[in-house]
C-alpha positions as CSV (number, residue, x, y, z in Angstrom):
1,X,-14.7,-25.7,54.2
2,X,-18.9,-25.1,53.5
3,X,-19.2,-28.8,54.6
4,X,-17.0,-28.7,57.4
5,X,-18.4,-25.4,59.2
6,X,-22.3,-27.4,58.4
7,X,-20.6,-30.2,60.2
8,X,-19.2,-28.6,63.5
9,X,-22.0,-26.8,63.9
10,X,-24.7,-29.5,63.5
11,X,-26.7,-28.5,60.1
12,X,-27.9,-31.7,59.7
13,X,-28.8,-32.9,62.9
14,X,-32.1,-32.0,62.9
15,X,-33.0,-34.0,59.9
16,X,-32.7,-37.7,59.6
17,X,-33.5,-37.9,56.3
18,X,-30.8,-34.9,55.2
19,X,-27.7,-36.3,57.6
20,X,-28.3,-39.9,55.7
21,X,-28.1,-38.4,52.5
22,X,-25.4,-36.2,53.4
23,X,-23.4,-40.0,54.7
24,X,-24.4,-41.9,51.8
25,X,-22.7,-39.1,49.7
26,X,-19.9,-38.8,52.1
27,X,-18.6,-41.8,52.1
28,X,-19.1,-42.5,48.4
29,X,-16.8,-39.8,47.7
30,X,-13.9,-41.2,50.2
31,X,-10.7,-42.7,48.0
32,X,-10.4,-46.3,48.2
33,X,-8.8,-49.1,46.7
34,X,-10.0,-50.0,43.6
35,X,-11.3,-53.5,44.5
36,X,-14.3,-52.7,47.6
37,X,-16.8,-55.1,48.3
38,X,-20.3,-53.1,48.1
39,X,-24.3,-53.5,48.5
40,X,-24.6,-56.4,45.7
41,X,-21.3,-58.2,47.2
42,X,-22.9,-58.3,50.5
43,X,-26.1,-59.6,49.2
44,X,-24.7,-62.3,48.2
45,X,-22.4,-63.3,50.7
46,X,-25.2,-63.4,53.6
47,X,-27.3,-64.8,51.8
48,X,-24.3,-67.6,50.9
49,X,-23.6,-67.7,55.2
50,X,-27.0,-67.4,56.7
51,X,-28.9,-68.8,54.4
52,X,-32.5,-69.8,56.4
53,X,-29.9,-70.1,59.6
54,X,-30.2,-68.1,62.7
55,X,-27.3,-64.9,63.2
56,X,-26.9,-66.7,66.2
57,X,-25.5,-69.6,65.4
58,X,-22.7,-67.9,63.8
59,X,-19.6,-67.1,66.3
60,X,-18.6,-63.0,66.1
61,X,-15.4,-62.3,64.3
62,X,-12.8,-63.0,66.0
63,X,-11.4,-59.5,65.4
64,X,-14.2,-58.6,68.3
65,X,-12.7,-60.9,71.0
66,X,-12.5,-58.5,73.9
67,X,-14.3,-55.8,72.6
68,X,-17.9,-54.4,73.0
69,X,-20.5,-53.8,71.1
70,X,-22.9,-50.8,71.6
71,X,-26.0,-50.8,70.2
72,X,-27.0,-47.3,70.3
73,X,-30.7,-47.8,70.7
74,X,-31.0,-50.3,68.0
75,X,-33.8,-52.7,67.5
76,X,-33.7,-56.7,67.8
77,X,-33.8,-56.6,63.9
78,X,-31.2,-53.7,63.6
79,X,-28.8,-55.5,66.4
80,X,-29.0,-58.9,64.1
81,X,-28.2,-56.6,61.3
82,X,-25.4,-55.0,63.1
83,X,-24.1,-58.7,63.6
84,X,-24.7,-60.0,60.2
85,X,-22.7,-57.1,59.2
86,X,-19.8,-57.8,61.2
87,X,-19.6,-61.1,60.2
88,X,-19.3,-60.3,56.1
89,X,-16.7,-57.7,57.1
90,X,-14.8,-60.8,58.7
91,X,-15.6,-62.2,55.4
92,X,-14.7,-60.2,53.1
93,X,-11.7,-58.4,54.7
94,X,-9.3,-61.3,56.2
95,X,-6.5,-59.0,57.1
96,X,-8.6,-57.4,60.1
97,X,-7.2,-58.8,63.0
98,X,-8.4,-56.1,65.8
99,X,-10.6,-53.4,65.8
100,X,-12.6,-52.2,68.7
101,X,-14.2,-49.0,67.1
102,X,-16.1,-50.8,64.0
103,X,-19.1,-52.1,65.4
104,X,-19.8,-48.7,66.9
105,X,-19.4,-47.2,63.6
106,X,-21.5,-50.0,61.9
107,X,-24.6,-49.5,64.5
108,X,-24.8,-45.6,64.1
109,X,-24.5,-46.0,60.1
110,X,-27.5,-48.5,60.7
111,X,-29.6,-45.6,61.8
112,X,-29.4,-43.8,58.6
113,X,-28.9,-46.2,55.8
114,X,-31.6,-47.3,53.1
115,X,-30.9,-51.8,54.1
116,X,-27.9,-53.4,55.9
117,X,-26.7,-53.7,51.9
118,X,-25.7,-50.5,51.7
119,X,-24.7,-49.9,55.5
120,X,-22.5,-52.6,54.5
121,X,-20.8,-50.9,51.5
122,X,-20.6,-47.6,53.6
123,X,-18.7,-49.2,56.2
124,X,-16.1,-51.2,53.1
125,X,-15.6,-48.2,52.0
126,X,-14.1,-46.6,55.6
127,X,-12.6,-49.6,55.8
128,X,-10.6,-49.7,52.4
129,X,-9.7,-45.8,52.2
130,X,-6.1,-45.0,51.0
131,X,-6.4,-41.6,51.9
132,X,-2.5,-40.6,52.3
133,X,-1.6,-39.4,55.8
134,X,-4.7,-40.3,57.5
135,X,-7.2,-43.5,58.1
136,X,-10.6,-44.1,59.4
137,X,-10.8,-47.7,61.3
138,X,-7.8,-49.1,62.7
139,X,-7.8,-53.0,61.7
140,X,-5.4,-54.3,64.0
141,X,-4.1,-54.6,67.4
142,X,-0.7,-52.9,66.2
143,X,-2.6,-49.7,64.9
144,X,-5.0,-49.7,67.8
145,X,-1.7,-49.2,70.6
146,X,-0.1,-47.0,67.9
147,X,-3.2,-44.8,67.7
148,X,-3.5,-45.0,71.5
149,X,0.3,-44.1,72.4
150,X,-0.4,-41.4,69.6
151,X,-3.3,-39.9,71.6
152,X,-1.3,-40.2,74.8
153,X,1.7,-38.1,73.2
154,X,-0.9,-35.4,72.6
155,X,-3.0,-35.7,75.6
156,X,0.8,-35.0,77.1
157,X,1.2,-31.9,75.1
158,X,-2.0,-30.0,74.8
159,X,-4.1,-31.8,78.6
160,X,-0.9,-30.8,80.9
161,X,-2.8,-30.3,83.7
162,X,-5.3,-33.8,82.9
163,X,-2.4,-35.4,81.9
164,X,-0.3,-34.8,85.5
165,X,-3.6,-35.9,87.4
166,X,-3.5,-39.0,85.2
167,X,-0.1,-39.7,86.0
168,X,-0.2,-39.1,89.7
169,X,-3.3,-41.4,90.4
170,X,-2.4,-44.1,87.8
171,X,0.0,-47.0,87.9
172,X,0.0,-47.6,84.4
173,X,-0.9,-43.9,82.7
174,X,-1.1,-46.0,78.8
175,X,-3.8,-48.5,80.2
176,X,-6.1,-44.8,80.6
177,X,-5.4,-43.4,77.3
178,X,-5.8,-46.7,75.5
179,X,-9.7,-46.3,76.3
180,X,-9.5,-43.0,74.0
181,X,-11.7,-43.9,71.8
182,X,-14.4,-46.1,73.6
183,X,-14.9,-42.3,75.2
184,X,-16.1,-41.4,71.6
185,X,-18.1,-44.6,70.4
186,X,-19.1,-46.5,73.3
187,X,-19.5,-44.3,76.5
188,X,-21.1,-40.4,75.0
189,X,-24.5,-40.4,74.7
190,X,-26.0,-41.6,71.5
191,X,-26.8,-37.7,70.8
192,X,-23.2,-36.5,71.3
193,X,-21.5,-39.8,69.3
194,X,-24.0,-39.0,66.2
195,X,-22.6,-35.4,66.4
196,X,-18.5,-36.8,66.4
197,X,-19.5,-39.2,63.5
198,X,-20.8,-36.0,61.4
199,X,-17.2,-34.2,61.7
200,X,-15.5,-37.6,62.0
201,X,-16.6,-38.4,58.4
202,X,-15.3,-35.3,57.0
203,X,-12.1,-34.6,58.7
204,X,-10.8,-38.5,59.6
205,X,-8.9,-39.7,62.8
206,X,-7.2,-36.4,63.2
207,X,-11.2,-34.8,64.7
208,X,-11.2,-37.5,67.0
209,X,-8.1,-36.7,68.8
210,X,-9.3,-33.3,69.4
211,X,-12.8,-34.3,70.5
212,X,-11.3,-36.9,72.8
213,X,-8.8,-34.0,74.3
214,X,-11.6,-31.7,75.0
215,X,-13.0,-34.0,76.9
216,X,-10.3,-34.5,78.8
217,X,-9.7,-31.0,79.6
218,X,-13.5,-30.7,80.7
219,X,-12.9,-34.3,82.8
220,X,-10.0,-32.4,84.8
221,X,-11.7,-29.0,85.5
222,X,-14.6,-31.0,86.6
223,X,-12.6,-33.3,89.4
224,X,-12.7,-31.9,92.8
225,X,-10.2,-31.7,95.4
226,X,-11.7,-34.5,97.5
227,X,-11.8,-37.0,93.9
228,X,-8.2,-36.3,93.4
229,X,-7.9,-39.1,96.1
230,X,-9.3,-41.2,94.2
231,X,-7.0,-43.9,92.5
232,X,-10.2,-45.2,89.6
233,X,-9.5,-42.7,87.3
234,X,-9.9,-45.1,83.9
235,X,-13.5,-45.5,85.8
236,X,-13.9,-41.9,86.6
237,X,-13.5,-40.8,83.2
238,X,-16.1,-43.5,82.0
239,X,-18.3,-42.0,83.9
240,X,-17.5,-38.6,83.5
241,X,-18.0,-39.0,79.8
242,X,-21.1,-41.0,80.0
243,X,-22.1,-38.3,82.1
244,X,-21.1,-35.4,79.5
245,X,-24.8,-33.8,79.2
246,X,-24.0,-32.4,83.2
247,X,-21.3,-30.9,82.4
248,X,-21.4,-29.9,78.6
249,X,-23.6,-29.8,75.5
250,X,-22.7,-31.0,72.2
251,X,-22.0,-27.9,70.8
252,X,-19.6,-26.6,73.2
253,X,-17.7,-30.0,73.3
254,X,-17.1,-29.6,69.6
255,X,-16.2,-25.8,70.2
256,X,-13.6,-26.8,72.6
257,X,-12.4,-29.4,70.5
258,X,-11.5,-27.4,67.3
259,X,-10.2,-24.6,69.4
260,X,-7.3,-27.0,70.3
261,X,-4.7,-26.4,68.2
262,X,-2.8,-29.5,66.5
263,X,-0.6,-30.4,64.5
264,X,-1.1,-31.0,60.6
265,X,-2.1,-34.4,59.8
266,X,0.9,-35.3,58.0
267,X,2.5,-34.3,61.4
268,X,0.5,-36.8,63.9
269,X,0.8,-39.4,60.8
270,X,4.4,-39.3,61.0
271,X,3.8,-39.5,65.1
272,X,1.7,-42.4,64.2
273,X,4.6,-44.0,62.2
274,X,6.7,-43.7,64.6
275,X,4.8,-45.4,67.4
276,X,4.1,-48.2,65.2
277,X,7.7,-48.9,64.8
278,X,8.8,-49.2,68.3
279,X,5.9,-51.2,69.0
280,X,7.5,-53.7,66.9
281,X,11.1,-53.4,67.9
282,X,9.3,-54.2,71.3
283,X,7.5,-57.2,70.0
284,X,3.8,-56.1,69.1
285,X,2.4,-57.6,66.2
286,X,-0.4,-57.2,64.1
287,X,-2.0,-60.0,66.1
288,X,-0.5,-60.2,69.2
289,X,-2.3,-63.5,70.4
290,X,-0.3,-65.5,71.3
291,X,-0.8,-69.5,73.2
292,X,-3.8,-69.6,72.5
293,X,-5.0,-66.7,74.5
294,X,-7.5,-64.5,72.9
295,X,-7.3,-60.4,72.5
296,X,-8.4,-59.7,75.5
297,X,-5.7,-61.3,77.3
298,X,-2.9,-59.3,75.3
299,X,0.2,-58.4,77.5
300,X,0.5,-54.8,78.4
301,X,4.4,-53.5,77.1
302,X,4.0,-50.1,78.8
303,X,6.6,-50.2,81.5
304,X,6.7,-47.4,84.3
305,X,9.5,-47.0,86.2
306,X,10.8,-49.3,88.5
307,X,10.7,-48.1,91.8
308,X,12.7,-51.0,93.5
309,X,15.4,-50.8,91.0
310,X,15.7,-47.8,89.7
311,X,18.7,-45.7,91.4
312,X,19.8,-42.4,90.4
313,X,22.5,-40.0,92.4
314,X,19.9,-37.1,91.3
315,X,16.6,-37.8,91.6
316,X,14.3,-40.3,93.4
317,X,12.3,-43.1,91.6
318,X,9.0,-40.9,91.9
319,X,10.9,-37.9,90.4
320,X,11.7,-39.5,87.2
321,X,8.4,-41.3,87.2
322,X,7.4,-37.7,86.5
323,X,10.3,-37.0,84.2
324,X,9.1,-40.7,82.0
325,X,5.3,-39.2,81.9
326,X,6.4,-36.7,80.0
327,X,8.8,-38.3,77.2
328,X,6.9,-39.2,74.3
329,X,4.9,-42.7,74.3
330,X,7.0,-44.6,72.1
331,X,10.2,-44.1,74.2
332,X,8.4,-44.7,77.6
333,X,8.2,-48.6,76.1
334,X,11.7,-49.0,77.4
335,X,13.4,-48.9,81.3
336,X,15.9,-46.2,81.6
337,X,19.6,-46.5,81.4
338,X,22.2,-44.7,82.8
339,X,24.9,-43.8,80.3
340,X,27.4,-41.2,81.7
341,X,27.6,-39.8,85.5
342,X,30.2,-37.3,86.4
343,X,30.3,-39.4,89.8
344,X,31.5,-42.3,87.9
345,X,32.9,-40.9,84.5
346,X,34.1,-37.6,85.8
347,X,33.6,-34.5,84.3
348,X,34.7,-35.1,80.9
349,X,32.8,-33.8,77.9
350,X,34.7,-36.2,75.7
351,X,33.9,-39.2,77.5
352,X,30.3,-37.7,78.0
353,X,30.2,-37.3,74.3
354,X,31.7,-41.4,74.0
355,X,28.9,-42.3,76.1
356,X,26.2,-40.9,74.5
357,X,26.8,-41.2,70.7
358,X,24.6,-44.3,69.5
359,X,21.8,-43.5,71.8
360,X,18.5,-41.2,71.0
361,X,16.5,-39.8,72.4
362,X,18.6,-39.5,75.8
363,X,17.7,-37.5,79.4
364,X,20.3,-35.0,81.3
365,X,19.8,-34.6,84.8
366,X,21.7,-32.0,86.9
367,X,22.1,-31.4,90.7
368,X,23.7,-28.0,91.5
369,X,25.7,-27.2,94.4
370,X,22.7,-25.2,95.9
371,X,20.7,-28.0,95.5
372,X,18.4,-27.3,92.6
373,X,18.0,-29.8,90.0
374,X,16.9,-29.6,86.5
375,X,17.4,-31.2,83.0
376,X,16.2,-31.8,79.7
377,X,15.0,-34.3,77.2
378,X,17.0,-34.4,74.0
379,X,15.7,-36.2,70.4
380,X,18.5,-36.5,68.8
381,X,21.7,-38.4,69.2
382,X,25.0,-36.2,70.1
383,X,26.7,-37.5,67.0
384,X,24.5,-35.2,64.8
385,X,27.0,-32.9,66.0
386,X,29.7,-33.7,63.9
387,X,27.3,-33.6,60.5
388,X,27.7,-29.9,60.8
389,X,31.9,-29.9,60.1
390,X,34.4,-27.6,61.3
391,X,31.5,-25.4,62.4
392,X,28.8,-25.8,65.4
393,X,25.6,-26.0,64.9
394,X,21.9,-26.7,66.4
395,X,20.2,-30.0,65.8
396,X,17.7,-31.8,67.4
397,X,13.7,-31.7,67.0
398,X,10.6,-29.9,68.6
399,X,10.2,-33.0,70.9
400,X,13.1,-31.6,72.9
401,X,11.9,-30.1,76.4
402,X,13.8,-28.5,79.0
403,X,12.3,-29.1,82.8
404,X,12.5,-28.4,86.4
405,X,12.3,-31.2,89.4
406,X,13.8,-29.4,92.6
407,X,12.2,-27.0,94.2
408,X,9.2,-26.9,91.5
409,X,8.5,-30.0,89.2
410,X,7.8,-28.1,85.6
411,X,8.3,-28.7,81.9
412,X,9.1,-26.5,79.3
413,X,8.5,-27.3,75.7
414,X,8.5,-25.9,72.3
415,X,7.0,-22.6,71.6
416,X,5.3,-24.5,68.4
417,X,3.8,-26.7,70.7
418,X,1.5,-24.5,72.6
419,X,1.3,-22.0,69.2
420,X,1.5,-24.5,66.0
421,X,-0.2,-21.7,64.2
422,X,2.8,-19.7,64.4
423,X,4.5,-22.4,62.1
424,X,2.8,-22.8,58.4
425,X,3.8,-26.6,57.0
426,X,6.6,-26.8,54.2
427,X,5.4,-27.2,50.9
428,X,7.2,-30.1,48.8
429,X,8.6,-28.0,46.7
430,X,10.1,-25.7,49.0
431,X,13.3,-27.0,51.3
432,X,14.7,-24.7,53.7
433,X,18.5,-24.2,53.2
434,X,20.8,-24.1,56.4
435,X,21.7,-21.0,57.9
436,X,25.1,-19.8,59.0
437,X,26.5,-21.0,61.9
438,X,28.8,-19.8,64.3
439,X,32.4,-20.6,64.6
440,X,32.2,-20.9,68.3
441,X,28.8,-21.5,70.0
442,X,30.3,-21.3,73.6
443,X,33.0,-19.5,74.6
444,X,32.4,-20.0,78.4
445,X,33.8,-18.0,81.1
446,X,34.3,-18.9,84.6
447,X,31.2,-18.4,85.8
448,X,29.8,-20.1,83.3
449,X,28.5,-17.1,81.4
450,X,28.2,-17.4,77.5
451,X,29.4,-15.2,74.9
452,X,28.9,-15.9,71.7
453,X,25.8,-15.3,69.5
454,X,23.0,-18.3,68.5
455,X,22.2,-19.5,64.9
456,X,20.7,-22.0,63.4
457,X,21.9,-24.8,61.1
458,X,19.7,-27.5,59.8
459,X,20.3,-30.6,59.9
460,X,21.4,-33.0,56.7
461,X,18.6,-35.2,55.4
462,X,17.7,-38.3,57.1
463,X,19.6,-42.0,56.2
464,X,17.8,-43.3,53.4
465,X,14.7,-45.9,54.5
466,X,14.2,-43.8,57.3
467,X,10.9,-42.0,58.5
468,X,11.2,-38.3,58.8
469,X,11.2,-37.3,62.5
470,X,8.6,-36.2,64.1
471,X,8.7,-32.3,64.9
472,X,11.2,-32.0,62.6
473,X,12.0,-28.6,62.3
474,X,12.1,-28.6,58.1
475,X,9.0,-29.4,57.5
476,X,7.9,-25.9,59.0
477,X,8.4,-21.9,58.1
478,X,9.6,-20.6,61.1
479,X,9.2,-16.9,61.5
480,X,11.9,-16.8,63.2
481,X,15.1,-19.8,63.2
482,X,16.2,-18.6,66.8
483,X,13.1,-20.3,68.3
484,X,13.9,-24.1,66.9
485,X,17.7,-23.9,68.7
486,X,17.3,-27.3,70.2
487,X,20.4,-28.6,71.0
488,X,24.6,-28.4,70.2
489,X,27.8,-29.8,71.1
490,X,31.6,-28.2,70.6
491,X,34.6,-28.8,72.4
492,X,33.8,-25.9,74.2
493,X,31.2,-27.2,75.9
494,X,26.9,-28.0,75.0
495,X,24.2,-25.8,75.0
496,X,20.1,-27.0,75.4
497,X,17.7,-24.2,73.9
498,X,18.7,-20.7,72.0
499,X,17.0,-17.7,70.8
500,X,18.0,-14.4,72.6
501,X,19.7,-16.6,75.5
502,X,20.2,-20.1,76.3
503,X,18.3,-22.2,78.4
504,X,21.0,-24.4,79.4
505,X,24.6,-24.5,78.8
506,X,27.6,-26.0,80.0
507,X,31.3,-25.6,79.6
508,X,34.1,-28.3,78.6
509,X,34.4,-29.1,82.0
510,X,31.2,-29.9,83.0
511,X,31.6,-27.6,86.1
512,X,30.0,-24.6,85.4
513,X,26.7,-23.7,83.9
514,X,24.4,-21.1,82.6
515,X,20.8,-20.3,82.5
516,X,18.6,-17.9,81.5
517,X,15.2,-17.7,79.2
518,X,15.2,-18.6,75.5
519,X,12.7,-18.1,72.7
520,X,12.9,-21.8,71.7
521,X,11.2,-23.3,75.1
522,X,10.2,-19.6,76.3
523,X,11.5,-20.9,80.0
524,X,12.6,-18.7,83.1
525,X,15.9,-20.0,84.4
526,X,16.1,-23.4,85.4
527,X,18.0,-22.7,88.3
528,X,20.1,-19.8,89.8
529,X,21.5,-18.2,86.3
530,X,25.3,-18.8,87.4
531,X,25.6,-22.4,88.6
532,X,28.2,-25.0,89.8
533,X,27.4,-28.6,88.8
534,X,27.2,-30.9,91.7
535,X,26.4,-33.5,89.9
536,X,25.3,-35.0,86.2
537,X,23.8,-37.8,84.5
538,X,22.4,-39.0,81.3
539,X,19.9,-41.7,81.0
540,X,19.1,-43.4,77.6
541,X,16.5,-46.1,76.6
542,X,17.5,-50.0,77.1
């Protein structure tokens, strides 16, 4: 904790000789696998490629197709180092196939090490950490999008505001936050990068997140009303951060940054994990060259929505181009699909129910009769209804969001979101048992109204093989179970979001509906509390 608070606040920055001493001993105390190629390796391998020959007749790696390479004020001999260096890492670790960040990394180690040698074995050692839960270079293109979809997913939750801007100027939001961290180690000043590395080597991937969402922040506070016309906005923000020292100094950045609150880093691993995954059910690979084109020429999966073909009885194709900025990266890889609309399946909850089952995460959209529409975006499939028995019961996770389109456009997420604080991580040893649950969750009146109490029952474990979810709501202590009421299905109807009131809820019929504020997405009503449904749909992922 002495280390980190040194770190953040810059201890070492006005000594070169201290902060190289400090990295040497940094790095030599990061856990990696037992066989690492170090300063005597290296020796001998360059002097085995280059011999008496030139750096420059040897081609860059390969894993550096595409990618540039900052210098950071380096001289001719330390940028031929810098190369020489890239090439033994090709070398010596085969299995890197992409990695845009290392030779940043490798010219600001250059600065403070003793000889390339040991700049060499600093940077194997980054390299080949097996630190659980977290990772310093990403070595290929698969962890590059994962880590970029990743920083997306939390640019969405913590940068609202940046991230809305981002969405409404860009065609393709993904192709802005993939340039994450070339804001970090490519584009700050050398005097503001040096600073990042310091905390970067202590704390991992996790401090880069929050650095590059600070700057975010500042980017969007900065923009004026006249630049918000501007449709550049991967440019702008190039600019903007190469630009930082006229807006922000160093220290504040790094204030801002660590007053963002995030997840733990198990958490954003298991985010991590789960990007990965769709990515390849989508088709990425490690390498993703294909035909002979390089790197630079890989195909962009991130699909927005349609606008010629997309057609929905609710909401226009701008409308849910909104609604799909907001769904979590990994999901936003596939078109939408319409599974069940009252206008074509009636207003059934049993065949809404048959519809649904088999499909997660899924979107509900609802027209009222006054006109209003709103919906929310649901994690879990509607089959986990039936693991609770006789009984109803909540399910779901904390990526579940409620949301407005008609007359406002808003979202509403997860108290934990805004306030992770509030919920301290599970230790292993300690499972949380279910809770009681209701016999009847809705007993629906007429108008809609609810009458029956909330309470929480966790979910059964996951199938075996599978990766916990993200948000999962066991692996916090909740100080209180009535704010993680996600989602639940009876006969008698669903309801989205308990705790002292229900966001949303509608009776067997699908007819009538209910609205109010609940602890779990701390929303105002959606709509006029006492509704008629006009209309309802539910898209899933193709």
């Amino acid at each position: 904790k002495e280390l980190k608070k040194l770190a953040r606040e810059g201890y070492w920055a006005a000594s070169h000789t201290l902060r190289a001493q400090v990295y040497h001993r940094l790095i030599q105390q990061v856990a990696c696998r037992l066989i690492t190629p170090d300063a005597l390796v290296y020796r001998d391998v360059a002097s085995r490629l280059f011999g008496k020959l030139s750096v420059s007749s040897h081609p860059l790696p390969e894993f550096l197709e595409g990618c540039s390479m900052p210098t950071y004020c380096l001289n001719l001999e330390g940028v031929t180092a810098l190369k020489k260096i890239l090439i033994c890492v090709a070398n010596l670790f085969p299995d890197i196939t992409y990695s845009p960040i290392l030779p940043s990394l490798v010219a600001l180690l250059l600065h403070y090490s003793e000889d390339e040698a040991q700049c060499f074995e600093n940077i194997s050692r980054l390299i080949a950490s097996n630190t659980p839960h977290t990772s310093y270079i990403d070595q290929s293109f698969l962890a590059h999008r994962a880590s970029s979809m990743t920083f997306g997913d939390l640019a969405n939750k913590h940068c609202p505001a940046a991230h809305k801007l981002i969405a409404s100027t860009s065609e393709n939001v993904f192709e802005v936050y993939s340039e994450w961290l070339s804001w970090l180690f490519h584009d700050l000043p050398f005097n503001y990068a040096i600073r990042v590395f310091d905390v970067y080597l202590l704390e991992g991937q996790k401090v880069l997140y929050r650095i590059a969402l600070a700057l975010l922040k500042q980017y969007r506070l900065s923009v004026t009303s006249t630049e918000l016309e501007r449709t550049d906005t991967k440019a702008d923000l190039q600019a903007f951060v190469q630009n930082i020292a006229e807006h922000m100094t160093v220290d504040k950045l790094l204030e801002r940054a660590f007053g963002i609150r995030l997840f733990s880093r198990k958490e954003i691993w298991l985010l991590q994990m789960a990007n990965r995954k769709a990515l390849m059910e989508r088709g990425i690979t490690m390498v993703q060259s294909s035909n002979g084109r390089p790197p630079s020429c890989r195909q962009s999966f991130h699909l927005a929505v349609d606008m010629q073909n997309f057609s929905s009885s609710i909401v226009t194709a701008q409308e849910m181009r909104v609604v799909w900025s907001w769904i979590p990266e990994r999901f936003s890889l596939f078109p939408p699909l319409l599974l069940f609309s009252t206008s074509e399946d009636g207003c059934s909850l049993q065949r809404f129910y048959t519809r649904c089952e088999g499909y997660e995460p899924t979107v509900l959209l609802l027209k009222t009769t006054e006109g209003e529409v709103c919906g929310a975006f649901l994690s879990s499939d509607w089959s986990e209804r039936k693991k609770s028995g006789a009984t109803s019961g909540f399910f779901g996770t904390g990526e579940c969001f409620v949301f407005t389109v008609r007359p406002e456009t808003e979202r509403y997420e997860w108290v934990f979101i805004k306030k992770p604080e509030l919920a301290k991580a599970v230790p292993r040893s300690r499972q949380r048992s279910p809770s009681p649950s209701p016999a009847s969750l809705l007993g629906s009146s007429p108008d809609g109204r609810s009458t029956s109490s909330n309470h929480l029952t966790v979910p059964t474990p996951q199938r075996k093989g599978r990766l916990s979810p993200f948000l999962a709501i066991r692996h916090f202590l909740l100080p209180s179970k009535t704010a993680s009421m996600f989602m639940s299905g009876s006969r008698e109807g669903i309801i989205i979001g308990g705790g002292g009131g229900q966001a949303l809820s509608l009776d067997a019929n699908l007819l009538w509906g209910h609205t109010e504020h609940c602890e779990t997405f701390d929303n105002p009503p959606l709509c006029q509390e006492n509704f008629k449904v006009q209309l309802l749909e539910v898209w899933g992922f193709q």
